[in-house]
C-alpha positions as CSV (number, residue, x, y, z in Angstrom):
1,X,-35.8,5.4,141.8
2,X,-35.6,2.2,140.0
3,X,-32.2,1.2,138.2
4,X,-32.6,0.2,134.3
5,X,-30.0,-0.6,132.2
6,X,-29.8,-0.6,128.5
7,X,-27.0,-2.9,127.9
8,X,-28.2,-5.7,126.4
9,X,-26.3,-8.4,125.4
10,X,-26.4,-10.1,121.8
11,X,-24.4,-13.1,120.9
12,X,-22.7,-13.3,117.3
13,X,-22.8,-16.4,115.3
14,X,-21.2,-16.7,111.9
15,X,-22.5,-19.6,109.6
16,X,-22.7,-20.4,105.8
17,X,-26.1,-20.9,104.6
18,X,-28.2,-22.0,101.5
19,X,-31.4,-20.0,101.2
20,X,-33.7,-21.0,98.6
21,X,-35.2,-17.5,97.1
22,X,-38.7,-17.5,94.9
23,X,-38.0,-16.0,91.9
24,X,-40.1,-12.8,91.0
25,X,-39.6,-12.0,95.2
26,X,-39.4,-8.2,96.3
27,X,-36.0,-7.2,96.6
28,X,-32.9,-8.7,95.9
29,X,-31.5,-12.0,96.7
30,X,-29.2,-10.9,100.2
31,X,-32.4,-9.0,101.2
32,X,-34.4,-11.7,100.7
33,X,-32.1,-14.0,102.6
34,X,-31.7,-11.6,105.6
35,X,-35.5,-11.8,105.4
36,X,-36.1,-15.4,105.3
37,X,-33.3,-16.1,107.9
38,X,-34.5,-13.1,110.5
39,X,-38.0,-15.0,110.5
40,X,-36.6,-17.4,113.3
41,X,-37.5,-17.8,116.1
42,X,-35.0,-16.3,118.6
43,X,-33.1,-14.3,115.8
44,X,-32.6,-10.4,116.8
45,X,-30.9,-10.1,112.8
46,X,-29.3,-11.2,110.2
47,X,-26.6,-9.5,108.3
48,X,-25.4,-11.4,104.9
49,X,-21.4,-10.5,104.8
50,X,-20.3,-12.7,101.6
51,X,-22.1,-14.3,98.4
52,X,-20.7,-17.3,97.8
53,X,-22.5,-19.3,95.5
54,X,-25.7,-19.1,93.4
55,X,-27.6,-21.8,91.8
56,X,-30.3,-20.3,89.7
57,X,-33.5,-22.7,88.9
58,X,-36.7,-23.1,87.4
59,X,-39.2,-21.5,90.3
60,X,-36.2,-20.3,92.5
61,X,-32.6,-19.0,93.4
62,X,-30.5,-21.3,95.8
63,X,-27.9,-18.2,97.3
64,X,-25.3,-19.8,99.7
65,X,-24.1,-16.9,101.8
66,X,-21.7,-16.5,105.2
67,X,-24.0,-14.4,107.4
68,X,-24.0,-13.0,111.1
69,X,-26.5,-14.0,113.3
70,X,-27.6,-11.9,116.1
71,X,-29.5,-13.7,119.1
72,X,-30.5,-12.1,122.3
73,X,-29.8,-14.8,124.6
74,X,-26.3,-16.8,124.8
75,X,-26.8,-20.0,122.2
76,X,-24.5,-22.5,120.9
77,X,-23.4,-22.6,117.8
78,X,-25.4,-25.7,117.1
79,X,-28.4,-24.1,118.7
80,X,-28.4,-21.9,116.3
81,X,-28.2,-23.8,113.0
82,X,-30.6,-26.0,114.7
83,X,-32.8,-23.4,114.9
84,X,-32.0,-21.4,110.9
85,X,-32.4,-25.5,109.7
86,X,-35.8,-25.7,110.8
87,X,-36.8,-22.8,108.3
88,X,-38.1,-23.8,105.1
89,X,-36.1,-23.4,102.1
90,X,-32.8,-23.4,104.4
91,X,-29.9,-25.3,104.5
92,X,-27.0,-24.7,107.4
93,X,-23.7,-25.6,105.2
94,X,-20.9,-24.7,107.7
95,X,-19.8,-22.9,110.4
């Protein structure tokens, strides 16, 4: 009998973000922003734990928001805001 184990192991990271939300999107803006931010590559989920700041425009919403990041394998900090940078429409504030 083979041995499996269920206990995987997710690394936390805690950033402050920009998202730039379309307006007229599905949902509201967090959802939206846990959405956009889940989309890269790498990232398990995204949990939005404080709204900041909001910066409504013309053809979009910029929400800047603290969230958790949930990867599966162990990243730096800066591995990860590398990686939530590289989406469009997002900017990595702080840590």
């Amino acid at each position: 009998m083979a041995i499996t184990s269920d206990n995987d192991t997710r690394q936390t990271t805690t950033l402050v973000v920009t998202v730039r939300v379309p307006n007229g999107a599905d949902g509201d803006l967090t959802t939206n922003a846990e959405r956009r931010l889940s989309r890269a590559d790498g990232i398990l989920a995204v949990t939005v734990e404080d709204l900041q700041e909001l910066q409504p425009g013309l053809s979009a919403t910029e929400a800047t928001v603290r969230v958790t990041v949930e990867t599966a394998d162990a990243r730096t900090t800066q591995s990860v805001e590398d990686t939530l940078a590289g989406q469009t429409g997002v900017e990595v504030t702080s840590t």
